[in-house]
OpenMM code with the backbone's topology and positions (N, CA, C; nanometers):
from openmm import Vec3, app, unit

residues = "UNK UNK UNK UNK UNK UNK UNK UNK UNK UNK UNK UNK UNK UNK UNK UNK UNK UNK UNK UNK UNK UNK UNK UNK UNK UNK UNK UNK UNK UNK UNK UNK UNK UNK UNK UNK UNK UNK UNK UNK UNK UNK UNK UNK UNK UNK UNK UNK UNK UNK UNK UNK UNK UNK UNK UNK UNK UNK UNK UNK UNK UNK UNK UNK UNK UNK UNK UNK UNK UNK UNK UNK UNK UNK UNK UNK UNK UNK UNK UNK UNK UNK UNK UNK UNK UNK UNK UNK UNK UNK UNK UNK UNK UNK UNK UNK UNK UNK UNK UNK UNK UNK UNK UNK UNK UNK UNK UNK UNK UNK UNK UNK UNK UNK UNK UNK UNK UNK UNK UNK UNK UNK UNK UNK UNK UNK UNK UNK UNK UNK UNK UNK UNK UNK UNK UNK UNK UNK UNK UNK UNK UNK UNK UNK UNK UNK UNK UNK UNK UNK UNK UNK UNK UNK UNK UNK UNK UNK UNK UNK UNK UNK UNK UNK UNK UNK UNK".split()
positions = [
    Vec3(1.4301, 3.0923, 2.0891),
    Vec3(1.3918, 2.9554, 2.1220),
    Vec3(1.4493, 2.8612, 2.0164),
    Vec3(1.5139, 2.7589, 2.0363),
    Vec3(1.5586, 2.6532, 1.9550),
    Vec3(1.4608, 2.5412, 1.8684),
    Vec3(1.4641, 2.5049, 1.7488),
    Vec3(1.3969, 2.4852, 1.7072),
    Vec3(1.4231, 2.3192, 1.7495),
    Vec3(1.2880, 2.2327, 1.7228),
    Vec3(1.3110, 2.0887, 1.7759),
    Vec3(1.2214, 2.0357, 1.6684),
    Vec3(1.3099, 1.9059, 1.6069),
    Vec3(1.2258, 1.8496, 1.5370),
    Vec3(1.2062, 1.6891, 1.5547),
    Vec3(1.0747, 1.6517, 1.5701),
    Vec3(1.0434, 1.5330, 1.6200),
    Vec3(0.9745, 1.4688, 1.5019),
    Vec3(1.0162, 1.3060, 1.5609),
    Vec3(0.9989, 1.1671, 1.4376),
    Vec3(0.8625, 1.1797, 1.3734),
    Vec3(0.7246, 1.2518, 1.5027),
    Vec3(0.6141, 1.2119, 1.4630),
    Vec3(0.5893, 1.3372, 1.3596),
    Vec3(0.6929, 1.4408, 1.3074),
    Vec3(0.7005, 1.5141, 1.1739),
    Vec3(0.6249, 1.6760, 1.2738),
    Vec3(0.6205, 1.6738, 1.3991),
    Vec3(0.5861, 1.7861, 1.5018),
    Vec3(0.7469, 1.8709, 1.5581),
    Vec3(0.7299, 2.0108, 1.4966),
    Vec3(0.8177, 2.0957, 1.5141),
    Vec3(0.7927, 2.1486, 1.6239),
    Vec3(0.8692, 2.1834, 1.7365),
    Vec3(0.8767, 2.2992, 1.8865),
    Vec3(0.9636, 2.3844, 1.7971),
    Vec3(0.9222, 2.5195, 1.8492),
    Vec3(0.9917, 2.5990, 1.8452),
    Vec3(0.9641, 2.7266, 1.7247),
    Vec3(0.8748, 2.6908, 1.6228),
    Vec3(0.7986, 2.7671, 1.5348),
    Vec3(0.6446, 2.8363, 1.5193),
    Vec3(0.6315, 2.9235, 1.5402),
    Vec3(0.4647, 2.9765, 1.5377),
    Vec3(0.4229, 2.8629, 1.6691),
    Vec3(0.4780, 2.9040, 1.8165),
    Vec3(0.3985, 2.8044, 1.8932),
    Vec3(0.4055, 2.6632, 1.8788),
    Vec3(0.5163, 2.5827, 1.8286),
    Vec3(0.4907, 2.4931, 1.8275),
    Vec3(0.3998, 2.3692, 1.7135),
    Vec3(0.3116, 2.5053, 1.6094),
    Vec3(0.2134, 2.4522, 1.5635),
    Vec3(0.2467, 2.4906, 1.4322),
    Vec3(0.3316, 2.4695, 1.3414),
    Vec3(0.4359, 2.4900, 1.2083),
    Vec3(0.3415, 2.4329, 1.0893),
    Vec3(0.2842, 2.2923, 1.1508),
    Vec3(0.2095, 2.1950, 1.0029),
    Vec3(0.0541, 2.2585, 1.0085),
    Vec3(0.0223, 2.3552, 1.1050),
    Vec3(-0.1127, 2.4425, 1.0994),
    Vec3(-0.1235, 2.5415, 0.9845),
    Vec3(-0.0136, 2.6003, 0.9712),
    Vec3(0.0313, 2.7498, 0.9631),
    Vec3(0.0047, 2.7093, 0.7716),
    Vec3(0.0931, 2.5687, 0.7750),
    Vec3(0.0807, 2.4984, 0.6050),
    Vec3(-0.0559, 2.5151, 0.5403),
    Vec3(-0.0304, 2.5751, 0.4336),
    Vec3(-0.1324, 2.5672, 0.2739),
    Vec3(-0.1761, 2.4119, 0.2647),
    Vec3(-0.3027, 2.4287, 0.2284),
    Vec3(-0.3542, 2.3163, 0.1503),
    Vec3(-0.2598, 2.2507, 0.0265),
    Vec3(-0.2306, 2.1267, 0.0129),
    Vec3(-0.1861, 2.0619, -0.0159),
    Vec3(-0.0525, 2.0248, -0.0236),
    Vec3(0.0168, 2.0850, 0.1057),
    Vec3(0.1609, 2.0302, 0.1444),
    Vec3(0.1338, 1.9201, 0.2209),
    Vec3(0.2921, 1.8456, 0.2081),
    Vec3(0.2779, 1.7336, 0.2700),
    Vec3(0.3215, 1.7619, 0.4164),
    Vec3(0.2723, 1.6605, 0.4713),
    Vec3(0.2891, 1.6920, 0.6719),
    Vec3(0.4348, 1.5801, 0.6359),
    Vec3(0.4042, 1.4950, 0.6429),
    Vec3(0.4827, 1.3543, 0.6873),
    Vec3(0.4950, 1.2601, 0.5674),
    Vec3(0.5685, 1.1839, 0.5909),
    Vec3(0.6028, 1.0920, 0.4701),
    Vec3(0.6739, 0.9687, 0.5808),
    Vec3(0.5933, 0.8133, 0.5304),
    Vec3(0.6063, 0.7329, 0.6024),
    Vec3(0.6324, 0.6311, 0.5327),
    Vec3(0.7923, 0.5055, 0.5018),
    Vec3(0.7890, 0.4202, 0.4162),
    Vec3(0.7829, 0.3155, 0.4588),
    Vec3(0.7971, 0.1753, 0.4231),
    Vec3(0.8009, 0.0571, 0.4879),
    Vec3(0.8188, -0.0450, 0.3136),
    Vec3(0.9295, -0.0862, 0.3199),
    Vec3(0.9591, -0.2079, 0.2333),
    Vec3(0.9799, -0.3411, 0.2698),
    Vec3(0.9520, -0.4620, 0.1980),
    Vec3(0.9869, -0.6146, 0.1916),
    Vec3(1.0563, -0.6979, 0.0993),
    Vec3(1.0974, -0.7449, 0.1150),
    Vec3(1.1934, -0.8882, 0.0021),
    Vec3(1.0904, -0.9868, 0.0579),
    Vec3(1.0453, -0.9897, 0.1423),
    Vec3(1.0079, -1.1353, 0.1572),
    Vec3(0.9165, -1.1867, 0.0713),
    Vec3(0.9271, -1.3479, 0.0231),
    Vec3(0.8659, -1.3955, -0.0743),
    Vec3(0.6769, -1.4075, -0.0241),
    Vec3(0.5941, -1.4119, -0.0470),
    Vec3(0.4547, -1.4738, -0.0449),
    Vec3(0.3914, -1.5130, -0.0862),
    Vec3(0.3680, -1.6668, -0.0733),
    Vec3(0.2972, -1.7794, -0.1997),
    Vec3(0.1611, -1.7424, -0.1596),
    Vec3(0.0677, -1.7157, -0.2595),
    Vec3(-0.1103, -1.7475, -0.2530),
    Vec3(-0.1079, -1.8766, -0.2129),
    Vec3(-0.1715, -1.8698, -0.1102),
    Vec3(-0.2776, -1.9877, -0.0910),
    Vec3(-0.3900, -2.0285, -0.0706),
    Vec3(-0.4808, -1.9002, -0.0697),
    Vec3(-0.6307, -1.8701, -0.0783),
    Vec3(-0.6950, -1.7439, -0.0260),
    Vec3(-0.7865, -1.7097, -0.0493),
    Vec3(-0.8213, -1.5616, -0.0257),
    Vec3(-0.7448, -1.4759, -0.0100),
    Vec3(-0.7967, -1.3656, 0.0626),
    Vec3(-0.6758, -1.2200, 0.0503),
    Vec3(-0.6125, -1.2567, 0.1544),
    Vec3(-0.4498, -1.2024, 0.1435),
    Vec3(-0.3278, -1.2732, 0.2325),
    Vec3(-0.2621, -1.1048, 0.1765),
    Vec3(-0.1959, -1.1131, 0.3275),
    Vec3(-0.1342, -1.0525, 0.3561),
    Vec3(0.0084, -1.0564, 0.3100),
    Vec3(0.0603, -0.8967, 0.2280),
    Vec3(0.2389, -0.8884, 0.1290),
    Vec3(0.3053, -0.8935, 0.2599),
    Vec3(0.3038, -0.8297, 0.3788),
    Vec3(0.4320, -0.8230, 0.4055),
    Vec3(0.4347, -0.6304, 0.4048),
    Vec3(0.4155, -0.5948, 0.3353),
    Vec3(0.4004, -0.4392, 0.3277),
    Vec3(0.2741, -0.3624, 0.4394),
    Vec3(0.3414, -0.3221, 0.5541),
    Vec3(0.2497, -0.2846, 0.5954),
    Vec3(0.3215, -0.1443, 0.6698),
    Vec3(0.2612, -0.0084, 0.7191),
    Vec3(0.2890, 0.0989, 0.7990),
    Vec3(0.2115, 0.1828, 0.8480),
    Vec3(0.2695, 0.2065, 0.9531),
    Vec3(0.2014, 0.3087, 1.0479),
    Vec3(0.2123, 0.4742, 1.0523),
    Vec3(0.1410, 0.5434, 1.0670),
    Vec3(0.0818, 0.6839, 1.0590),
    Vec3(0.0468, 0.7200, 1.1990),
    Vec3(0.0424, 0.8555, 1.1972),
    Vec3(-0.0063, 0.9348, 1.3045),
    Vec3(0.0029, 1.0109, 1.2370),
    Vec3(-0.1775, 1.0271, 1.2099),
    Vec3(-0.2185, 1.1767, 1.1339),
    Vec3(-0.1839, 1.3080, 1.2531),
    Vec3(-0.1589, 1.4325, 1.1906),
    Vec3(-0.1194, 1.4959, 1.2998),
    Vec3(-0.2438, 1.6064, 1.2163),
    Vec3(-0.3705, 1.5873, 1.1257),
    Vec3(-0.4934, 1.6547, 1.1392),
    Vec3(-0.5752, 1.5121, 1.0772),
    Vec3(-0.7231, 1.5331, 1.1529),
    Vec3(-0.8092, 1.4184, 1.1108),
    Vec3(-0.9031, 1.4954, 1.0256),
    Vec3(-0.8372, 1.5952, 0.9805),
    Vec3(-0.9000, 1.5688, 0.8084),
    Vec3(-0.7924, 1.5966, 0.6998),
    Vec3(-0.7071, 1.5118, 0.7301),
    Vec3(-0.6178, 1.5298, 0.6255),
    Vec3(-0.6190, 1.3990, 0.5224),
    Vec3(-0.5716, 1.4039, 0.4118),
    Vec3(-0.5484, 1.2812, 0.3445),
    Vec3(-0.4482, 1.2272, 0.3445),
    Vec3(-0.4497, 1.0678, 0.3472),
    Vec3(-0.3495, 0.9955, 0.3460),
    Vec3(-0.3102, 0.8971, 0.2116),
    Vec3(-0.2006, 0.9441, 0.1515),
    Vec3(-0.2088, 0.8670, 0.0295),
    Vec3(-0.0761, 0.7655, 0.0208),
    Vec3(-0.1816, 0.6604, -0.0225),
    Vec3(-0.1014, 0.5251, -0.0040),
    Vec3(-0.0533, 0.4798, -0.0955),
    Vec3(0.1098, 0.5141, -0.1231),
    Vec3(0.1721, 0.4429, -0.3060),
    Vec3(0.2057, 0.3198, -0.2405),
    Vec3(0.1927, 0.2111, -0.3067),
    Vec3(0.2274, 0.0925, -0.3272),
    Vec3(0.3434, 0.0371, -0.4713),
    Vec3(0.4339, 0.0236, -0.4757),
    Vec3(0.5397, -0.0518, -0.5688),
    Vec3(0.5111, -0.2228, -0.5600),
    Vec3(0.4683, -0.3106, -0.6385),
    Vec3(0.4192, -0.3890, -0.6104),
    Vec3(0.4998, -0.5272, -0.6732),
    Vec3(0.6167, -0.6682, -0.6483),
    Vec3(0.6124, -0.7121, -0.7397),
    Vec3(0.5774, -0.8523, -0.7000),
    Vec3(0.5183, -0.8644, -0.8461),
    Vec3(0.4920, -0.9957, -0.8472),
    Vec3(0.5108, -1.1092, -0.9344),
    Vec3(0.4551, -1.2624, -0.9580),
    Vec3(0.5081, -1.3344, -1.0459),
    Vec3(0.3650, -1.4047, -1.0535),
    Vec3(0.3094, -1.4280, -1.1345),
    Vec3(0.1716, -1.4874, -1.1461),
    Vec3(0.2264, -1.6060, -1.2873),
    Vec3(0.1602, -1.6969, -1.2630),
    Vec3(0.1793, -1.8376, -1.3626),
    Vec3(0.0808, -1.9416, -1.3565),
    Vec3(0.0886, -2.0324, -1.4612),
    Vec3(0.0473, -2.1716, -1.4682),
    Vec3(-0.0447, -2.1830, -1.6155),
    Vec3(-0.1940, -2.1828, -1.6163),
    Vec3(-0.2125, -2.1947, -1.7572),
    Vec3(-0.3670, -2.1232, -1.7660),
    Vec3(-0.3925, -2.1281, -1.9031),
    Vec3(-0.4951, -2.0588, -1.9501),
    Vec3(-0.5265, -1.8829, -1.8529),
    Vec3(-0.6469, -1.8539, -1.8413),
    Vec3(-0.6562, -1.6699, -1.7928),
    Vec3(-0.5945, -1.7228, -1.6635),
    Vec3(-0.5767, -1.5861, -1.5934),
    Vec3(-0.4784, -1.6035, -1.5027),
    Vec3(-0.5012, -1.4359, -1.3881),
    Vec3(-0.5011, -1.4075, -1.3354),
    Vec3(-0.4989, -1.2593, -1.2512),
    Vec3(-0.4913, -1.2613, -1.1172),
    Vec3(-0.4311, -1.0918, -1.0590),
    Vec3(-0.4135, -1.0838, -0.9139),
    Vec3(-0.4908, -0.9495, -0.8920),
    Vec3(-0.5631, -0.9139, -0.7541),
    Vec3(-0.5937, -0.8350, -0.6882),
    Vec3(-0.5651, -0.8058, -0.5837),
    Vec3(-0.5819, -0.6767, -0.5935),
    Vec3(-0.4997, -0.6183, -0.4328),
    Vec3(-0.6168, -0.5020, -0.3531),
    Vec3(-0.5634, -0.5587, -0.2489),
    Vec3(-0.6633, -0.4694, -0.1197),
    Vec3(-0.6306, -0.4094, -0.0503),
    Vec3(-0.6146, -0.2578, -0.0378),
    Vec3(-0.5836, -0.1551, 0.0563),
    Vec3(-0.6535, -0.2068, 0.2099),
    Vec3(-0.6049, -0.1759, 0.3089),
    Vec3(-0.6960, -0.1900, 0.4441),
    Vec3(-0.6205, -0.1020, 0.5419),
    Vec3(-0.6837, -0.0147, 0.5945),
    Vec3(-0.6655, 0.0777, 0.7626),
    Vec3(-0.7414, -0.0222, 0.8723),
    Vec3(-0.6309, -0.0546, 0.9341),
    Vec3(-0.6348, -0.1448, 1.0504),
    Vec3(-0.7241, -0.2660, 0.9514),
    Vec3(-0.8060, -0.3297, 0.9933),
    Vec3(-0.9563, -0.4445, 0.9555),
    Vec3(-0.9872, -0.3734, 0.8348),
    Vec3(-1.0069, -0.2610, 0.8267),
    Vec3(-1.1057, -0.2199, 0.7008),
    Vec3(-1.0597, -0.1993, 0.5591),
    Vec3(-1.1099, -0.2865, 0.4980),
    Vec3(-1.0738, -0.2484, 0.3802),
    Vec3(-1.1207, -0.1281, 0.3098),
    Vec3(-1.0302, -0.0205, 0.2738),
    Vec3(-1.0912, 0.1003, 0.1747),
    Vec3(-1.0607, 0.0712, 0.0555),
    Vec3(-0.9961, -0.0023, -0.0116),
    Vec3(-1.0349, -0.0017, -0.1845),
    Vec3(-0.9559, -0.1154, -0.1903),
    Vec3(-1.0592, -0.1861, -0.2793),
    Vec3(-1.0143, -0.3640, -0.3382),
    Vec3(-1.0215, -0.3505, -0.5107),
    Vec3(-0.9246, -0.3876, -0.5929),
    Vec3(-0.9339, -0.4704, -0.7120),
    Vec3(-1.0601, -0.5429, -0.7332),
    Vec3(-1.0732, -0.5964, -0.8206),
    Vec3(-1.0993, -0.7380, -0.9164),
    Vec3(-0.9716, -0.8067, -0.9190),
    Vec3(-1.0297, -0.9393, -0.8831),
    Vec3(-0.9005, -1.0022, -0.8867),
    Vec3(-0.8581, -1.0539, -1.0283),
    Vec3(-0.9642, -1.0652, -1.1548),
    Vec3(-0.9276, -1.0783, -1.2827),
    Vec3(-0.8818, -0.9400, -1.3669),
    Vec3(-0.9312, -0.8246, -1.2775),
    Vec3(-0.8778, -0.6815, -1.4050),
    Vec3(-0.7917, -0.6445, -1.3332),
    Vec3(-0.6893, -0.6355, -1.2111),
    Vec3(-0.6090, -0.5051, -1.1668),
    Vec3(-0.4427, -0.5794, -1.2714),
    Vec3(-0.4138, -0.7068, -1.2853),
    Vec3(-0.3204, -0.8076, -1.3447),
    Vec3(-0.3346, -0.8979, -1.3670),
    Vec3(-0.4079, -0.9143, -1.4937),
    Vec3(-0.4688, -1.0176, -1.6086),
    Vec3(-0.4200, -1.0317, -1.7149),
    Vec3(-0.3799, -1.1968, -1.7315),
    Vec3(-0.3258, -1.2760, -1.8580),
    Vec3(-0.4584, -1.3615, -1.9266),
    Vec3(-0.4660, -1.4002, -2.0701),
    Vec3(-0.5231, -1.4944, -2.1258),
    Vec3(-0.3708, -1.5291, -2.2162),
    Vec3(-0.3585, -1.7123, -2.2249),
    Vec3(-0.3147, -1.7182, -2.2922),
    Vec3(-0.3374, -1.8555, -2.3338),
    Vec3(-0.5034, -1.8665, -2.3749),
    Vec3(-0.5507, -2.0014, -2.3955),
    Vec3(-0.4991, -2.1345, -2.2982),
    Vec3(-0.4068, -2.2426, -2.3831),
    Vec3(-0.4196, -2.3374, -2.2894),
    Vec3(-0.2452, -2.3969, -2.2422),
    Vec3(-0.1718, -2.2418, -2.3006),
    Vec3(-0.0362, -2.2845, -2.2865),
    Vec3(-0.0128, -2.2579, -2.1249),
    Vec3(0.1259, -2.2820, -2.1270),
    Vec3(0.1373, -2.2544, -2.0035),
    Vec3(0.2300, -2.0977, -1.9988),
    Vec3(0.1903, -2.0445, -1.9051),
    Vec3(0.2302, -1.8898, -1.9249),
    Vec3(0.3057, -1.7923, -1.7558),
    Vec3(0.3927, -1.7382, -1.7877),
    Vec3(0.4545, -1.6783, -1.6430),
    Vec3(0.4194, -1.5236, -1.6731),
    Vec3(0.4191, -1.4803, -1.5756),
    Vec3(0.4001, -1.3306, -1.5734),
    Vec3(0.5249, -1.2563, -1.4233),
    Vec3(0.6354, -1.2234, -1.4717),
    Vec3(0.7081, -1.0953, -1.4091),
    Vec3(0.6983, -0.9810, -1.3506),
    Vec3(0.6675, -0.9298, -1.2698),
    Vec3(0.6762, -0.7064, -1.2843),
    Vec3(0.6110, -0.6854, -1.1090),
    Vec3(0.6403, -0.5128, -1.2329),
    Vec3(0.5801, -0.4795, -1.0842),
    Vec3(0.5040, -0.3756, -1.1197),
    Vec3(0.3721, -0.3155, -1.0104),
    Vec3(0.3193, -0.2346, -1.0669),
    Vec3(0.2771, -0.1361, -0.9814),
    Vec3(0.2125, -0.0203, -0.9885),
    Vec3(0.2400, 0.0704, -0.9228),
    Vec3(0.0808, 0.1098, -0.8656),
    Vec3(0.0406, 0.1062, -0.7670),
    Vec3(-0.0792, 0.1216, -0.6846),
    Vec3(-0.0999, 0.2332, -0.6182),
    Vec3(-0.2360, 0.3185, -0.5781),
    Vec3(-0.2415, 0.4707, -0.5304),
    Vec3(-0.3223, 0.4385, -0.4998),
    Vec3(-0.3361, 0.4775, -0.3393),
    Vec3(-0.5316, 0.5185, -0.3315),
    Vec3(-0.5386, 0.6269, -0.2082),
    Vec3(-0.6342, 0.7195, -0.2334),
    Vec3(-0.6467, 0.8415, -0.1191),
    Vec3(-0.7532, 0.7962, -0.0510),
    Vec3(-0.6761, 0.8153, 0.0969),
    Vec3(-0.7937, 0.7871, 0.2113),
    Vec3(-0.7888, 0.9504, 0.2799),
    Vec3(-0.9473, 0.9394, 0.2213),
    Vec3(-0.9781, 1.1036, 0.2609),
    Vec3(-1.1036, 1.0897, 0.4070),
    Vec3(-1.1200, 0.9648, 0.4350),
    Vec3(-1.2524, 0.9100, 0.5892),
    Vec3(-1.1685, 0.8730, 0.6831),
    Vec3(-1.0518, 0.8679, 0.6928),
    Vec3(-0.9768, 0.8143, 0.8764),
    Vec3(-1.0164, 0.9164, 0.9522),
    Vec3(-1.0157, 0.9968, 0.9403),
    Vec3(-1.0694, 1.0963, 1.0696),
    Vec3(-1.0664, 1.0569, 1.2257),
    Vec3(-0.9163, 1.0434, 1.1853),
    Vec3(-0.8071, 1.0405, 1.3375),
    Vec3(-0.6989, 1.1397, 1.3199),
    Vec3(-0.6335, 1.1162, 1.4846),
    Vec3(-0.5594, 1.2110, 1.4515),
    Vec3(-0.4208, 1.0526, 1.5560),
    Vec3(-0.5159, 0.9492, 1.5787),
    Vec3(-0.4488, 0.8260, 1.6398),
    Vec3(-0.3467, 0.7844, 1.5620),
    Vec3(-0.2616, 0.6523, 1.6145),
    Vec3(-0.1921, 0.5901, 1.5367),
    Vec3(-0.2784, 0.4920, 1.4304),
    Vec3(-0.2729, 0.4900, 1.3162),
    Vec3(-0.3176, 0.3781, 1.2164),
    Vec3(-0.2306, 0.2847, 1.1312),
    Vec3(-0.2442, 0.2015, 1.1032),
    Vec3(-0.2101, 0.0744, 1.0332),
    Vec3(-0.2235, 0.0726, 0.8981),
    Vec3(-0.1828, 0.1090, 0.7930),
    Vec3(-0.2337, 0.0602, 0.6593),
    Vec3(-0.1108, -0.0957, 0.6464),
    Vec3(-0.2129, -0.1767, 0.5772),
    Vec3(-0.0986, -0.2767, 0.4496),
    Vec3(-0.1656, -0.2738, 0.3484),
    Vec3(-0.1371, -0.4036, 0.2511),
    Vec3(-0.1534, -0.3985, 0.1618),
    Vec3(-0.1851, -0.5847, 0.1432),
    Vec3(-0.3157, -0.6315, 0.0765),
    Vec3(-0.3502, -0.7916, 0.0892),
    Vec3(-0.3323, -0.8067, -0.0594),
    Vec3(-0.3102, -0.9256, -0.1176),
    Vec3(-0.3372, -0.9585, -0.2757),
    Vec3(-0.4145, -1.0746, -0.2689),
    Vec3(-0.4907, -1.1224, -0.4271),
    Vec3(-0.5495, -1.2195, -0.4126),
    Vec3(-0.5408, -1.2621, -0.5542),
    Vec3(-0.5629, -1.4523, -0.5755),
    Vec3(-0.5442, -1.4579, -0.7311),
    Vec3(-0.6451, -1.4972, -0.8132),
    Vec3(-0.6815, -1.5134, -0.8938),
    Vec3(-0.7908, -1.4940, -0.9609),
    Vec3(-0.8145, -1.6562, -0.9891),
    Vec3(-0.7459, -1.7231, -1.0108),
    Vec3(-0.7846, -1.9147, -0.9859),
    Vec3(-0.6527, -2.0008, -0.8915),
    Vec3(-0.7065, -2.0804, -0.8778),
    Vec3(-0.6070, -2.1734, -0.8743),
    Vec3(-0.5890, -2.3086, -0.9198),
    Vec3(-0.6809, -2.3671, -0.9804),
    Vec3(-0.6672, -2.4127, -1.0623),
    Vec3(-0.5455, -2.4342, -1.1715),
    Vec3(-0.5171, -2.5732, -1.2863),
    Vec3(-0.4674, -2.5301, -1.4329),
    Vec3(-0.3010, -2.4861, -1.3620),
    Vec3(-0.2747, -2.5119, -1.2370),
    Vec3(-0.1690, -2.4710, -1.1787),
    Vec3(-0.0919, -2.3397, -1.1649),
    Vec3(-0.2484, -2.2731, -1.1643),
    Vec3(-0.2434, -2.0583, -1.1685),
    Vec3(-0.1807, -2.0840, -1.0123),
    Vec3(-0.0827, -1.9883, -0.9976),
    Vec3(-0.0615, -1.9093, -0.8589),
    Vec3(0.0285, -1.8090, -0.9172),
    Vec3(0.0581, -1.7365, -0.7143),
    Vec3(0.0790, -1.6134, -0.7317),
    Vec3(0.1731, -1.5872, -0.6229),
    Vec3(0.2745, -1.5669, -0.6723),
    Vec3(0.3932, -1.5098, -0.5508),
    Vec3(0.4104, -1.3373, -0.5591),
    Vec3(0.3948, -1.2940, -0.4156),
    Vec3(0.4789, -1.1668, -0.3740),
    Vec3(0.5708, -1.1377, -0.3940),
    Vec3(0.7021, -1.0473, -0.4193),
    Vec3(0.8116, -1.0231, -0.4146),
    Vec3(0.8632, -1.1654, -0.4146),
    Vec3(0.8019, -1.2392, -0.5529),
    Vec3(0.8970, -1.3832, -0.5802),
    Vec3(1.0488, -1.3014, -0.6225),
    Vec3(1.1239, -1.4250, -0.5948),
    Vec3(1.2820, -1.4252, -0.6090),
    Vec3(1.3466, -1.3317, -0.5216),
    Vec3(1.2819, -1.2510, -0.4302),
    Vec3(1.3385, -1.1647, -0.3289),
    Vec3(1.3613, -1.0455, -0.3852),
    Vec3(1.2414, -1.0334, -0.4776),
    Vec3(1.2455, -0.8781, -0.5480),
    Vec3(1.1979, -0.7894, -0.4120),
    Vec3(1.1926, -0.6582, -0.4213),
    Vec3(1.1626, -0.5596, -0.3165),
    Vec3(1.0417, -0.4711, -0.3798),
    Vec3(0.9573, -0.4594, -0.2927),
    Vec3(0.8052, -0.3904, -0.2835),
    Vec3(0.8606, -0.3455, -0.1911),
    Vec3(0.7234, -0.1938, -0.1757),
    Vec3(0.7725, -0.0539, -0.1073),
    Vec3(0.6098, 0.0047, -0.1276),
    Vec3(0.5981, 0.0566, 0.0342),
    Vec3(0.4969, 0.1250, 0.0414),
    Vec3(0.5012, 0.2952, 0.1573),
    Vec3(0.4379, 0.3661, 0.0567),
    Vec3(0.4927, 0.5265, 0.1008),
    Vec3(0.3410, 0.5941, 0.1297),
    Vec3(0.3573, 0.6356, 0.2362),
    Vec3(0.2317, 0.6700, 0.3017),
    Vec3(0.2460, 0.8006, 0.3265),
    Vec3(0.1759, 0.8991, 0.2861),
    Vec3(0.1816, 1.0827, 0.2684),
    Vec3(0.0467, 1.1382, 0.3478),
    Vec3(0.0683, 1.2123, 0.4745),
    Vec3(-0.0151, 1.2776, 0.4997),
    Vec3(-0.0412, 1.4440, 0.4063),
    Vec3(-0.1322, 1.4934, 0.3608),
    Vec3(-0.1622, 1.6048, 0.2832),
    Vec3(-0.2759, 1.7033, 0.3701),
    Vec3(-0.1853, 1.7715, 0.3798),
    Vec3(-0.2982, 1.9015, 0.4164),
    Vec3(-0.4180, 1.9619, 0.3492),
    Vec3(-0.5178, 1.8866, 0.4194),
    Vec3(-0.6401, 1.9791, 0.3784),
    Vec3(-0.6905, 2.1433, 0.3913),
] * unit.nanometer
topology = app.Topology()
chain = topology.addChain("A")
for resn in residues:
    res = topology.addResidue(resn, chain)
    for name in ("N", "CA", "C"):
        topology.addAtom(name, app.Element.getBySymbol(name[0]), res)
């Protein structure tokens, strides 16, 4: 029998068809990326990067782990910070502080902040085996003092890699 390998990471043609069964605990099934350049100014509450992708768990108890590459440009004056919010479809599974995840003090000068930083979180409760949605929201910690907060300012590139893991 010829072996067939399909996008949704489902092999024909091995042990029945059923190849990602047969897998040890903690191999990966699938690997799913999705990147942006596009810029995104804060303009109040959590807002959406631009980074967002889709899954099809192929077991609903597997884990899905969500790296995030993140960049950003935060500025204006005195403390200053950004937070970021994981979400499957509506729900958010793990949020920042928007003053501790990328926080400046720098009294009353005026101050820019560059980079990028690197985000993880395991969603071990989807318990599907459906298509799902993760992105990724940020938020800034004032606005005021002329604090804001751009996404992939200057058309830098963020990247988000989504790993199903065998339980």
């Amino acid at each position: 029998m010829a072996i067939t390998f399909h996008p949704n990471g489902k092999i024909d043609g091995i042990n029945n068809g059923n190849f990602n069964s047969s897998l040890p605990s903690g191999h990966m099934i699938q690997l799913i990326t999705s990147a942006t350049t596009s810029v995104v100014t804060w303009s109040s509450g959590w807002t959406d990067t631009g980074l967002t992708a889709n899954i099809t768990p192929q077991f609903a108890n597997s884990k899905i782990i969500m790296t995030v590459y993140a960049q950003t440009h935060i500025y204006g004056t005195y403390d200053h910070g950004i937070g970021y919010k994981f979400l499957r479809g509506s729900t958010a599974i793990m949020t920042t502080d928007t003053n501790k995840w990328q926080y400046f003090y720098d009294g009353s000068n005026e101050y820019q902040e560059r980079g990028g930083s690197v985000l993880s979180f395991e969603d071990t409760s989807h318990n599907s085996t459906s298509a799902l949605t993760y992105k990724l929201q940020f938020n800034s910690y004032r606005s005021d003092n002329n604090n804001a907060v751009r996404f992939c300012s200057d058309s830098s590139r963020a990247s988000m890699q989504l790993m199903e893991i065998k339980v």
